[in-house]
C-alpha positions as a Markdown table, in Angstrom:
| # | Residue | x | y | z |
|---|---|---|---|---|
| 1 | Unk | 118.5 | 88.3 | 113.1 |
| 2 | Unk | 117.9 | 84.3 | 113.4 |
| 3 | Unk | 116.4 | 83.9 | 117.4 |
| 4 | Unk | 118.6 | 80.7 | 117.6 |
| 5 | Unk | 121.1 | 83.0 | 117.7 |
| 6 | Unk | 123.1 | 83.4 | 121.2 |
| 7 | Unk | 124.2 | 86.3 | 123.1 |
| 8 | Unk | 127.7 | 85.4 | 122.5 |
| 9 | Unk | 127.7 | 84.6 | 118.8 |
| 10 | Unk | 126.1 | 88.1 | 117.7 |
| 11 | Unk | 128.3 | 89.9 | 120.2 |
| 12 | Unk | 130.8 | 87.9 | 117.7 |
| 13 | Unk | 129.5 | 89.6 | 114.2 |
| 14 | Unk | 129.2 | 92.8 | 116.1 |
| 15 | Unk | 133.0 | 93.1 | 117.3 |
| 16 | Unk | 134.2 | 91.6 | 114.2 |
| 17 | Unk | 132.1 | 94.3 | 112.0 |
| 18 | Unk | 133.3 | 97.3 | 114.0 |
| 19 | Unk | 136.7 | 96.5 | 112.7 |
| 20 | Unk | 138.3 | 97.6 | 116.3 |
| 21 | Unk | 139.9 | 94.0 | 117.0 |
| 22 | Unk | 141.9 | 92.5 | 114.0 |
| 23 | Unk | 140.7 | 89.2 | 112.7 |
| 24 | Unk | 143.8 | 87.1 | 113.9 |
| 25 | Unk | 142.9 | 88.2 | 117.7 |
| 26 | Unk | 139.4 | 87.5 | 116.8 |
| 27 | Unk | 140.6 | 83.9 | 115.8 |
| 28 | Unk | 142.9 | 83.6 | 119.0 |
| 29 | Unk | 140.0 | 84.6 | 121.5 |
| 30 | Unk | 137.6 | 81.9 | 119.5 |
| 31 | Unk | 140.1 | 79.5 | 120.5 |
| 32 | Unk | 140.5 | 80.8 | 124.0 |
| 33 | Unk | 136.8 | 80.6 | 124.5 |
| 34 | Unk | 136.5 | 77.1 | 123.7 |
| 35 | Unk | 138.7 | 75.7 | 125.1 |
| 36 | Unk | 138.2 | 77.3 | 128.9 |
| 37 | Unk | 134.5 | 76.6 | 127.8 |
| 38 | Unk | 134.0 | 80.3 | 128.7 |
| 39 | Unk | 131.8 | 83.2 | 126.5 |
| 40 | Unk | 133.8 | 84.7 | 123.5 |
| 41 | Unk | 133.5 | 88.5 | 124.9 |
| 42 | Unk | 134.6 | 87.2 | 128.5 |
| 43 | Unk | 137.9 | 85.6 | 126.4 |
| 44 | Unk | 138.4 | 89.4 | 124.8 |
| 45 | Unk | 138.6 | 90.7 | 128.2 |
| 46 | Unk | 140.7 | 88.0 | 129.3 |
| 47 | Unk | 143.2 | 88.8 | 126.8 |
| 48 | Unk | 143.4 | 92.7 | 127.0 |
| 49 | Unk | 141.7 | 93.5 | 124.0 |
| 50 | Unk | 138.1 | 94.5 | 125.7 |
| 51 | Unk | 137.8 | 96.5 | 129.0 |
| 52 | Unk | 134.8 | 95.1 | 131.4 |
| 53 | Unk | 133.1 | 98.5 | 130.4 |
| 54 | Unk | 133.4 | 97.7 | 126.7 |
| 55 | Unk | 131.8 | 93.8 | 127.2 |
| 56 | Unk | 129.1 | 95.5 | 128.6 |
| 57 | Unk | 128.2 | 97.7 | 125.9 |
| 58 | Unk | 128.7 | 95.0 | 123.5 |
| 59 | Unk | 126.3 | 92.4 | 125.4 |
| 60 | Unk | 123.9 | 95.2 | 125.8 |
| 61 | Unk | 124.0 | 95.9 | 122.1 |
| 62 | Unk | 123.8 | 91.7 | 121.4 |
| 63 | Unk | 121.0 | 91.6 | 123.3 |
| 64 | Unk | 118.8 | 94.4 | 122.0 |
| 65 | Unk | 119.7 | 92.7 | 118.4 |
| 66 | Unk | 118.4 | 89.3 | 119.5 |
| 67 | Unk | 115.4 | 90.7 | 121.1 |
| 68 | Unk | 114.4 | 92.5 | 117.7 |
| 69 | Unk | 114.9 | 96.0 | 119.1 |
| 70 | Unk | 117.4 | 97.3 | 116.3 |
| 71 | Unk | 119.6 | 95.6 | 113.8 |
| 72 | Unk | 122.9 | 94.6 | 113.4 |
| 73 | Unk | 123.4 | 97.3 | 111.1 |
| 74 | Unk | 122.5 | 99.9 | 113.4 |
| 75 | Unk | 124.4 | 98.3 | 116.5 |
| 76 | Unk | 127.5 | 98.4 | 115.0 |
| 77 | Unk | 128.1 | 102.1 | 114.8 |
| 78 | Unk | 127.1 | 102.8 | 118.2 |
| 79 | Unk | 128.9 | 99.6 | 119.5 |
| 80 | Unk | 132.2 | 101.4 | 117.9 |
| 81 | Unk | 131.5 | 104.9 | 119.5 |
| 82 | Unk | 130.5 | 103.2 | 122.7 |
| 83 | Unk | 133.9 | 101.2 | 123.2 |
| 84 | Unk | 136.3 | 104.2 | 121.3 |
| 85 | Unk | 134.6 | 106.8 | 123.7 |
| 86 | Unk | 134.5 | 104.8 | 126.3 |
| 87 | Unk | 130.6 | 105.8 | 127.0 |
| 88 | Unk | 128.4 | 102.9 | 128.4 |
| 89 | Unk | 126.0 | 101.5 | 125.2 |
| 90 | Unk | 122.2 | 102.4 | 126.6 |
| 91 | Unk | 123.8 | 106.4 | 127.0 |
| 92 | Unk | 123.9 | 106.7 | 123.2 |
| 93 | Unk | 122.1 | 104.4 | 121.3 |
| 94 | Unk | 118.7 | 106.0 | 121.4 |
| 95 | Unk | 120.6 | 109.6 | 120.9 |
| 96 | Unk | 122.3 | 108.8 | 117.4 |
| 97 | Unk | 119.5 | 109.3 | 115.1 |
| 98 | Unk | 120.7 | 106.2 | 112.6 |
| 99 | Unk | 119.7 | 103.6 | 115.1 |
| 100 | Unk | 115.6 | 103.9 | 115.1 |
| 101 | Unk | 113.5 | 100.8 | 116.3 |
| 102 | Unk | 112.5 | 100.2 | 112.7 |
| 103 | Unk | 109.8 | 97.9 | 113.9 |
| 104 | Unk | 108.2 | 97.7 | 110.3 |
| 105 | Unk | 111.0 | 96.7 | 109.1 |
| 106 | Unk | 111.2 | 93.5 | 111.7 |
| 107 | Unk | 107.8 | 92.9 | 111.2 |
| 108 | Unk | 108.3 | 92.5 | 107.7 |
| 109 | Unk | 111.2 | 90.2 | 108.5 |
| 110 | Unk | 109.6 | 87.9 | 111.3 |
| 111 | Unk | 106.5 | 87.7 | 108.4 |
| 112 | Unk | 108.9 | 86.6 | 105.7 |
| 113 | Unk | 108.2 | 89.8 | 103.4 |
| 114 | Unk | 111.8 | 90.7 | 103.6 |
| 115 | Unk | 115.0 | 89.0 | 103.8 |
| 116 | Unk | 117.7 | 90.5 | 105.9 |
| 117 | Unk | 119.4 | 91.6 | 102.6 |
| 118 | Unk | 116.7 | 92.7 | 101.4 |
| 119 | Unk | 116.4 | 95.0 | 104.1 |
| 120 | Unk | 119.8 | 96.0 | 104.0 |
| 121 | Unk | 119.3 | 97.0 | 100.9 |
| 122 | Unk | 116.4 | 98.8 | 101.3 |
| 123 | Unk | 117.8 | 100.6 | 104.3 |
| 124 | Unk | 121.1 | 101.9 | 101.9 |
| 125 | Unk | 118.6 | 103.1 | 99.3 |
| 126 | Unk | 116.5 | 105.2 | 102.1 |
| 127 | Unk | 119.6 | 106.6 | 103.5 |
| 128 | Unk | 120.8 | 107.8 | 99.9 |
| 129 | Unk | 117.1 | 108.6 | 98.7 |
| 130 | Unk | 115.8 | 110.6 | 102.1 |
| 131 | Unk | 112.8 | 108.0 | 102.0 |
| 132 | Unk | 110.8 | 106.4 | 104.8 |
| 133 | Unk | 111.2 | 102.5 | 104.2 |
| 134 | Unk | 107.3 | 102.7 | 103.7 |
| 135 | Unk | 107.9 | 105.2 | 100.8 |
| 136 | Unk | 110.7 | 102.8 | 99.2 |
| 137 | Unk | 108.3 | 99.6 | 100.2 |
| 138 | Unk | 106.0 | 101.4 | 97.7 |
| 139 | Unk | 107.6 | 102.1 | 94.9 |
| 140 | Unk | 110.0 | 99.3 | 94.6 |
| 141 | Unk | 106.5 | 97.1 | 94.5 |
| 142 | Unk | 107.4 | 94.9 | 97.6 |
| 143 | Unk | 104.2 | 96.1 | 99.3 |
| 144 | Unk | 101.2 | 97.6 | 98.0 |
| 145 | Unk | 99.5 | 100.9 | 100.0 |
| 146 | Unk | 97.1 | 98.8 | 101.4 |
| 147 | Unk | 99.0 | 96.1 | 102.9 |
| 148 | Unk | 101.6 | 99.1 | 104.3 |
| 149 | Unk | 98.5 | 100.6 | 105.9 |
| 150 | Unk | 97.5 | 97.5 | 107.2 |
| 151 | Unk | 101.1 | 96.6 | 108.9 |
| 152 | Unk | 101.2 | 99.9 | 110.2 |
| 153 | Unk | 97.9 | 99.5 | 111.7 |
| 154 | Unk | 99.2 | 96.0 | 113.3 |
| 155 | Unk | 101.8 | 98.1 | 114.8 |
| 156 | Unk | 99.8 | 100.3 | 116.3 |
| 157 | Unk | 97.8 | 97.6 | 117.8 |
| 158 | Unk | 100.8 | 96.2 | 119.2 |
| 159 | Unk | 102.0 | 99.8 | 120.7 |
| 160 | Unk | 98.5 | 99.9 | 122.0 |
| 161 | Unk | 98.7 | 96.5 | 123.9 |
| 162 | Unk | 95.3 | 95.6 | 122.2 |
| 163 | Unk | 97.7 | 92.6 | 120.5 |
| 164 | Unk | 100.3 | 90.6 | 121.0 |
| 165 | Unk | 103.4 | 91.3 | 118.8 |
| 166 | Unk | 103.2 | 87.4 | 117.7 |
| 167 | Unk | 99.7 | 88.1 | 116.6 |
| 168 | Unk | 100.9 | 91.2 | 114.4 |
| 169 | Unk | 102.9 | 88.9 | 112.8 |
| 170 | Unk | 100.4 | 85.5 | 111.7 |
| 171 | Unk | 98.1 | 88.3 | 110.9 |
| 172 | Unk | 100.2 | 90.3 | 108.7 |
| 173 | Unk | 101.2 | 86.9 | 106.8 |
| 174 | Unk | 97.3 | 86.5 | 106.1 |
| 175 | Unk | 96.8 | 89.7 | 104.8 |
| 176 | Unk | 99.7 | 89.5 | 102.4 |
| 177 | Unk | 99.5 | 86.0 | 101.6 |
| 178 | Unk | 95.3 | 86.0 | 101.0 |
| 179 | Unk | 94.9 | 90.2 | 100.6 |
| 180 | Unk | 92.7 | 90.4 | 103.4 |
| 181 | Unk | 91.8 | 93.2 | 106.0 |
| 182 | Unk | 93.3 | 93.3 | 108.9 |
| 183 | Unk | 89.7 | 92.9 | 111.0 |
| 184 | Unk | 89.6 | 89.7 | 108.8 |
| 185 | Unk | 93.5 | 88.3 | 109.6 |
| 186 | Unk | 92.5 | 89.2 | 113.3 |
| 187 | Unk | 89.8 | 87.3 | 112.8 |
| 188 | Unk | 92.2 | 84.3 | 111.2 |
| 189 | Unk | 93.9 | 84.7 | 114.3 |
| 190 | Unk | 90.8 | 84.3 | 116.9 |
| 191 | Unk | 91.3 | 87.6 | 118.3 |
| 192 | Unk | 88.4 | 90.3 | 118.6 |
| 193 | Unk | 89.5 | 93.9 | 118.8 |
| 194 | Unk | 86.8 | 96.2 | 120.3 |
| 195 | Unk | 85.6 | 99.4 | 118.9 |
| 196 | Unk | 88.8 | 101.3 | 116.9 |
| 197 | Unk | 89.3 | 105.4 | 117.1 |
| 198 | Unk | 88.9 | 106.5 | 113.5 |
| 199 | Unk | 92.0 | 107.0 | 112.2 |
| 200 | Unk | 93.4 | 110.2 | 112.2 |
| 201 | Unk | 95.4 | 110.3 | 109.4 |
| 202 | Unk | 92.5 | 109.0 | 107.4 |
| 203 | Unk | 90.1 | 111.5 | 108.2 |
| 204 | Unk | 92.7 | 114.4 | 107.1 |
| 205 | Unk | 93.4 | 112.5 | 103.7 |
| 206 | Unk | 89.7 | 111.9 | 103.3 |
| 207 | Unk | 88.8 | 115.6 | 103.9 |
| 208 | Unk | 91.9 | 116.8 | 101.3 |
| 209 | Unk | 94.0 | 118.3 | 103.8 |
| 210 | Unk | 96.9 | 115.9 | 103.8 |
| 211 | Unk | 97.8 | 113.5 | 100.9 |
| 212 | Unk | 98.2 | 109.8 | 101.5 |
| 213 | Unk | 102.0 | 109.5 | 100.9 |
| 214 | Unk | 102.2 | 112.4 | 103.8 |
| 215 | Unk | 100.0 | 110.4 | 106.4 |
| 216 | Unk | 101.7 | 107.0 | 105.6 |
| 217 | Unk | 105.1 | 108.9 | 106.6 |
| 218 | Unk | 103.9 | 110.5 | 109.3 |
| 219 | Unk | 102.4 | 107.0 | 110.4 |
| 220 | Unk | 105.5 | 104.9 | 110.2 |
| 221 | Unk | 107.8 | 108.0 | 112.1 |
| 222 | Unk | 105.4 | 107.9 | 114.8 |
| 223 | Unk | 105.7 | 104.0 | 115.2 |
| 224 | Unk | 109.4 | 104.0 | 115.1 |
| 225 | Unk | 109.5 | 107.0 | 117.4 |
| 226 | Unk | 106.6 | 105.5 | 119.7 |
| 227 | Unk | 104.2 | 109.0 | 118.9 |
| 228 | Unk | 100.7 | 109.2 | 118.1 |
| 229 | Unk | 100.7 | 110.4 | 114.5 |
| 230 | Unk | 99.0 | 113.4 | 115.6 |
| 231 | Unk | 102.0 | 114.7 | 117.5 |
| 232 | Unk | 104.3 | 114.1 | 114.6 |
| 233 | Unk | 102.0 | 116.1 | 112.4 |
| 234 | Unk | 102.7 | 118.7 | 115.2 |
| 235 | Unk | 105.8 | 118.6 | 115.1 |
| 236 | Unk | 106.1 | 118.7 | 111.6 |
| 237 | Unk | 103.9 | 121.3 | 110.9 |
| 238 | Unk | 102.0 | 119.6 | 108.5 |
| 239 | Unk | 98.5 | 120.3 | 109.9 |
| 240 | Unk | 97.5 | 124.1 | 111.3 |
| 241 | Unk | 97.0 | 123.6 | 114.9 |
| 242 | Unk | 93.3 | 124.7 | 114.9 |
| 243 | Unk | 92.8 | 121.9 | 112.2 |
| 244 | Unk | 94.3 | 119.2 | 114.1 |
| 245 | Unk | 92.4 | 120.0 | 117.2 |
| 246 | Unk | 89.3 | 120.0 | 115.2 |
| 247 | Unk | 90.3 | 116.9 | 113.9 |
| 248 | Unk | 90.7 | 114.9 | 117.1 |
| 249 | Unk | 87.1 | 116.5 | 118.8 |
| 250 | Unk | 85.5 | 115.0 | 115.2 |
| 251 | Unk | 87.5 | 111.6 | 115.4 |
| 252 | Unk | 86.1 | 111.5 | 119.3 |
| 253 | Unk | 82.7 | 112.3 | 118.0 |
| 254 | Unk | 82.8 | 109.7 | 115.5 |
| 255 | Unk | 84.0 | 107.1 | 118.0 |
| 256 | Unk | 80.6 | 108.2 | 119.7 |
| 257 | Unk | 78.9 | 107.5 | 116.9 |
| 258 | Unk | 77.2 | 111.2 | 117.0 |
| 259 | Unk | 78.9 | 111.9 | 113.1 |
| 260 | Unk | 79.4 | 109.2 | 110.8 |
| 261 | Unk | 82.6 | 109.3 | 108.9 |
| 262 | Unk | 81.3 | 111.1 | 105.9 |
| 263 | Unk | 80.1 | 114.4 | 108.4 |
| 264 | Unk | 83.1 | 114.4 | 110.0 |
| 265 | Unk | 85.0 | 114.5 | 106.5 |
| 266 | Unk | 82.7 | 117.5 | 105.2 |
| 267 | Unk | 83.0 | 119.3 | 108.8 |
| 268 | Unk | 86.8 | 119.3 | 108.7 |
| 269 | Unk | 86.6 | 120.3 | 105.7 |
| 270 | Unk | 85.1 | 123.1 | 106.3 |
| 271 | Unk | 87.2 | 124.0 | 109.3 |
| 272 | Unk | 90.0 | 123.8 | 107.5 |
| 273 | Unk | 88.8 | 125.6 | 104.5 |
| 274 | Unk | 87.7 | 128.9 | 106.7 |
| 275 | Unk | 90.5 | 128.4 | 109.2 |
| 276 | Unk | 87.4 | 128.1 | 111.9 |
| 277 | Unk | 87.5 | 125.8 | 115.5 |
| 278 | Unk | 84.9 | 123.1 | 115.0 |
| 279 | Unk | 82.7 | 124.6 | 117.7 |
| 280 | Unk | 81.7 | 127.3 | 115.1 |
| 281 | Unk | 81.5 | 124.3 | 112.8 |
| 282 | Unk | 78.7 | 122.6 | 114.6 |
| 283 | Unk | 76.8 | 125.4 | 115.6 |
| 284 | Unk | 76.7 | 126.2 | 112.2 |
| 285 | Unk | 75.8 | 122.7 | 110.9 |
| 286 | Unk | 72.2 | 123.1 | 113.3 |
| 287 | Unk | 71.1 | 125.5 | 111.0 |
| 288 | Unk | 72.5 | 123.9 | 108.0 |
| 289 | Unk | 70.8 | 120.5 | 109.1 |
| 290 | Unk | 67.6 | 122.1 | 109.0 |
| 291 | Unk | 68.8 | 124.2 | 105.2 |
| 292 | Unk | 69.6 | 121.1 | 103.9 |
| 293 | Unk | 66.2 | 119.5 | 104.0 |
| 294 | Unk | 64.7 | 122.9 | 102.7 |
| 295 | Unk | 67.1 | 122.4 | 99.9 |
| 296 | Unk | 66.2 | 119.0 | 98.8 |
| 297 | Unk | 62.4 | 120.3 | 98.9 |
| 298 | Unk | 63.0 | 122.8 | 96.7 |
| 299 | Unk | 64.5 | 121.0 | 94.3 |
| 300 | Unk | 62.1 | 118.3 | 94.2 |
| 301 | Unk | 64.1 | 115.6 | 95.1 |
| 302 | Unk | 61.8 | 114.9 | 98.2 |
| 303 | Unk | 57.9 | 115.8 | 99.7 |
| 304 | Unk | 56.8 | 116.7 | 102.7 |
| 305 | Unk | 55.1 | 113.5 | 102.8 |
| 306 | Unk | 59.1 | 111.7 | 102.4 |
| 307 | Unk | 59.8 | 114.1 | 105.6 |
| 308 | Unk | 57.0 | 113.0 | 107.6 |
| 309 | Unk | 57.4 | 109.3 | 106.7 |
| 310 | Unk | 61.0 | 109.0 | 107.1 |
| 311 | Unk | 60.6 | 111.0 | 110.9 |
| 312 | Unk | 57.7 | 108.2 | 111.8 |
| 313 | Unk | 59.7 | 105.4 | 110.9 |
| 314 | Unk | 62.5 | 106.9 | 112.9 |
| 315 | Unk | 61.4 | 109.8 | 115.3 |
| 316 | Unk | 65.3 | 109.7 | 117.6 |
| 317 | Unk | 66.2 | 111.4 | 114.9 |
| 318 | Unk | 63.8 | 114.2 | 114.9 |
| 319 | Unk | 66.7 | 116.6 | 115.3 |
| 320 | Unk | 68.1 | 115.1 | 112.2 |
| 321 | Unk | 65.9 | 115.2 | 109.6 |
| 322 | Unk | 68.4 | 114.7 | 106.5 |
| 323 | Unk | 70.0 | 111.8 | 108.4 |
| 324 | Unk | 66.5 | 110.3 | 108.9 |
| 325 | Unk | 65.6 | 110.6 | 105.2 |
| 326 | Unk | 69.1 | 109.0 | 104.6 |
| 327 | Unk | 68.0 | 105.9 | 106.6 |
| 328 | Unk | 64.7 | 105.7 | 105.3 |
| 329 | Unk | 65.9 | 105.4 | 102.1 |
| 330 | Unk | 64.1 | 108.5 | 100.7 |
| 331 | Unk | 67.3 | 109.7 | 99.2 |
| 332 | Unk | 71.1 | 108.0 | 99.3 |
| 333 | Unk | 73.8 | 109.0 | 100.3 |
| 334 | Unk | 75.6 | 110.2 | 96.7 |
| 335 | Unk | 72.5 | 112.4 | 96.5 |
| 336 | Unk | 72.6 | 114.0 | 99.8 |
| 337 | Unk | 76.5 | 114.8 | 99.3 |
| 338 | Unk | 75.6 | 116.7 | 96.1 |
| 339 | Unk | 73.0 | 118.3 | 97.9 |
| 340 | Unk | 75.5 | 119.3 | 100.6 |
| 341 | Unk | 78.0 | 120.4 | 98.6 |
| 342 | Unk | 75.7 | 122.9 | 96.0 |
| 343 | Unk | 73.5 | 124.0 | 98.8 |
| 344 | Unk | 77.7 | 125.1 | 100.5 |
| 345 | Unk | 77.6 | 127.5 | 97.0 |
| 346 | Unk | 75.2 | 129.5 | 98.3 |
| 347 | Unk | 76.4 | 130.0 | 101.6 |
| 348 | Unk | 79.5 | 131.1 | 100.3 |
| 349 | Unk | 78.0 | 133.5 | 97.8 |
| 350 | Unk | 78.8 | 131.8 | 94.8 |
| 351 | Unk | 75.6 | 131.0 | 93.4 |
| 352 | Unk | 72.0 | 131.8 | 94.8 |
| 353 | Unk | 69.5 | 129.3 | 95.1 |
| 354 | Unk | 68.0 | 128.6 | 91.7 |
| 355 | Unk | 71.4 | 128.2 | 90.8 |
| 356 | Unk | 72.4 | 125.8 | 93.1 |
| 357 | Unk | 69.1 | 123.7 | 92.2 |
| 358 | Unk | 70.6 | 123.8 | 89.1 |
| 359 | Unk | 73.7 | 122.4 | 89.8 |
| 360 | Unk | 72.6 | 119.8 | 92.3 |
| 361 | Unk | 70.1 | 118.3 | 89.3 |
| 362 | Unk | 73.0 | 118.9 | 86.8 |
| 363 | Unk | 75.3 | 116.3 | 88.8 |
| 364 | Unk | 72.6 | 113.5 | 89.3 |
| 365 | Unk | 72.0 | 113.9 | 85.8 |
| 366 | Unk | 75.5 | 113.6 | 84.5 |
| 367 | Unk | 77.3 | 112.3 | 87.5 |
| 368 | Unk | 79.5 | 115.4 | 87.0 |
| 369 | Unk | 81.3 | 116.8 | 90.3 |
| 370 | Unk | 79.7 | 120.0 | 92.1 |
| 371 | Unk | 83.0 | 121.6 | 90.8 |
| 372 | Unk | 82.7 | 120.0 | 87.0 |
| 373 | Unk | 79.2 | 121.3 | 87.2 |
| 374 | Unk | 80.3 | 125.0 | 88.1 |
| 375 | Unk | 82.4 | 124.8 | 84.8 |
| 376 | Unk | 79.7 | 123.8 | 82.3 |
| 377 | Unk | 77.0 | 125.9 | 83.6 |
| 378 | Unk | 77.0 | 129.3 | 83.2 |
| 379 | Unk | 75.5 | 131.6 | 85.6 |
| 380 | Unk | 74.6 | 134.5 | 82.4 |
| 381 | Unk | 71.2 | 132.9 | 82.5 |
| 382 | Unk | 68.5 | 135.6 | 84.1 |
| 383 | Unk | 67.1 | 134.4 | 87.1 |
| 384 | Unk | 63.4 | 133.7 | 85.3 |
| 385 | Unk | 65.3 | 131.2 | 82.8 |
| 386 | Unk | 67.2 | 129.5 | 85.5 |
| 387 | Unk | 63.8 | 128.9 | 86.7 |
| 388 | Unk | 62.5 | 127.4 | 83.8 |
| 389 | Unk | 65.4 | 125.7 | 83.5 |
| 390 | Unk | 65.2 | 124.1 | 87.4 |
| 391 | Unk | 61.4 | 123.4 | 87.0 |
| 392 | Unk | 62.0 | 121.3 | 83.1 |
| 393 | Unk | 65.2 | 119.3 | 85.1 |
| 394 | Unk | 62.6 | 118.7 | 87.7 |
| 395 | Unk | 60.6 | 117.5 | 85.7 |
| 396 | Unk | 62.7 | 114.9 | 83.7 |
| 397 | Unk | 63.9 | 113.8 | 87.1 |
């Protein structure tokens, strides 16, 4: 909706959409309007054809469409039941599920993404499709993933008060006129935004518990519906409640910086994997921490002397000893992931440790995944030829 629009001209459209006053009495109370220099919906009432109840349900409904809080499109219907029923306008129209906030959709508007008619199409082909306008966004090419994930992150900056929604808007046109981030366009913008909560929908998709076409959905419903997303996965039931939980103490831990992204992802994993509260999580990864660096011994992919080096050059994390080897460069980070994830086949009992060694050398050979690995290996070797085996890939390495 244009904003130099008035009050009186959209309660105009809306009236003359519904279809409950004909056209010629529309005409006539034009006429009547002007010339007593009085509004067009005070001229309806003035000739019979609106009750004072009904102007206010259609003033209510003009103004919620001015100030960007619904469409047209979705005011008309409940306009029509508001003055047939004879039911005031705010007692309805956030109970009839077709009039959502659809705040993406303005943003996109106000941004000049989307036309009005664009949007109306796009809202016809989500009603007869089932899609979330995200969904359609995507695979109509009018937005890409990223710059959905980033308006959706606007929005949830502007539910969170941490911007303004004008800001949203000249930030979203920099990130899909220049395909920027959106800490960039903020930047664009002078605003600074303080540290962010991890993003919960992120961490799930980056642990392989949710896909990303679920989590966009479930991020857009929550913004039109004014929910964190982690209720709507609630109420969806598209997360186990023991998962979600350990999914918000992991995002609060990494907000704390005491997990980086990467643990966090592997822990929830985990969780959700043996269906296990993240408590039991963590006081297993103590012991692992400690396994971990064992591991990487054994296999030759660090000495005692890397250990002692890496905890002199950074002894706060003495507790941390595979995290210290990480920052002291004595091994990177694709490395200690393999590591991770072969020394995670003994502890499950599907390989013992030689062949584990085996696999972890196998993948920093080929660049093969733990799981690729499992595949091409074969575990009929005896346990003195895996040995051999280990010690000549130890070698080469």
């Amino acid at each position: 909706m244009r904003p130099d629009m008035t009050i009186s001209s959209i309660a105009s459209e809306l009236i003359s959409s519904s279809g409950l006053i004909s056209g010629e009495v529309l005409v006539q109370a034009h006429i009547m309007a002007n010339k007593m220099n009085i509004p067009f919906g005070r001229a309806l009432v003035m000739s019979g054809h609106l009750g004072e109840g009904d102007l206010t349900s259609l003033l209510q409904a003009s103004q919620m469409v001015k100030q960007g809080e619904i469409t047209k499109e979705m005011a008309v219907p409940v306009v029509i039941k508001a003055i047939s029923e004879c039911l005031p306008f705010f007692s309805i129209v956030h109970k009839v599920e077709d009039v959502p906030r659809r705040k993406l959709a303005e943003l996109l508007i106000d941004a000049k993404v989307l036309s009005e008619d664009e949007l109306d199409s796009l809202t016809e082909q989500c009603q007869q499709n089932n899609l979330q306008l995200g969904r359609l966004l995507i695979l109509t090419e009018t937005l890409t993933t990223k710059e959905l994930k980033a308006a959706l992150e606007l929005l949830v900056l502007v539910r969170g008060k941490c911007i303004s929604r004008s800001i949203a808007i000249r930030a979203f046109k920099h990130i899909f006129a220049s395909h920027i981030t959106v800490l960039e366009a903020l930047t664009h913008c002078d605003v600074e935004i303080p540290a962010v909560m991890p993003k919960i929908g992120e961490l799930l998709c980056e642990a392989g518990i949710l896909s990303e076409t679920e989590v966009l959905n479930a991020a857009e419903i929550g913004i039109e519906s004014n929910k964190p997303i982690g209720e709507i996965l609630a109420e969806r039931n598209l997360v186990p409640p023991l998962v979600l939980k350990a999914a918000l103490r992991l995002q609060s831990m990494v907000l704390s910086e005491r997990l980086n992204s990467s643990q966090a992802q592997e822990l929830l994993r985990q969780a959700h994997s043996h269906q296990v509260s993240v408590e039991k999580v963590l006081q297993e990864l103590g012991e692992f921490k400690k396994n971990i660096v064992d591991f990487l011994k054994r296999s030759r992919k660090i000495s005692d002397k890397d250990l002692r080096t890496a905890l002199e050059n950074f002894p706060s994390l003495v507790d941390d000893p595979a995290t210290a080897l990480l920052a002291n460069n004595a091994i990177d980070l694709k490395a200690l992931k393999v590591a991770v994830h072969s020394l995670n086949l003994v502890r499950t009992g599907v390989a013992n440790m030689d062949q584990a060694i085996m696999v972890f050398h196998y993948c920093l050979r080929t660049g093969t995944s733990v799981k690729e690995a499992r595949k091409e290996l074969t575990w009929n070797s005896s346990i003195s030829e895996a040995r051999s085996i280990v010690a000549k890939i130890a070698e080469v390495a």
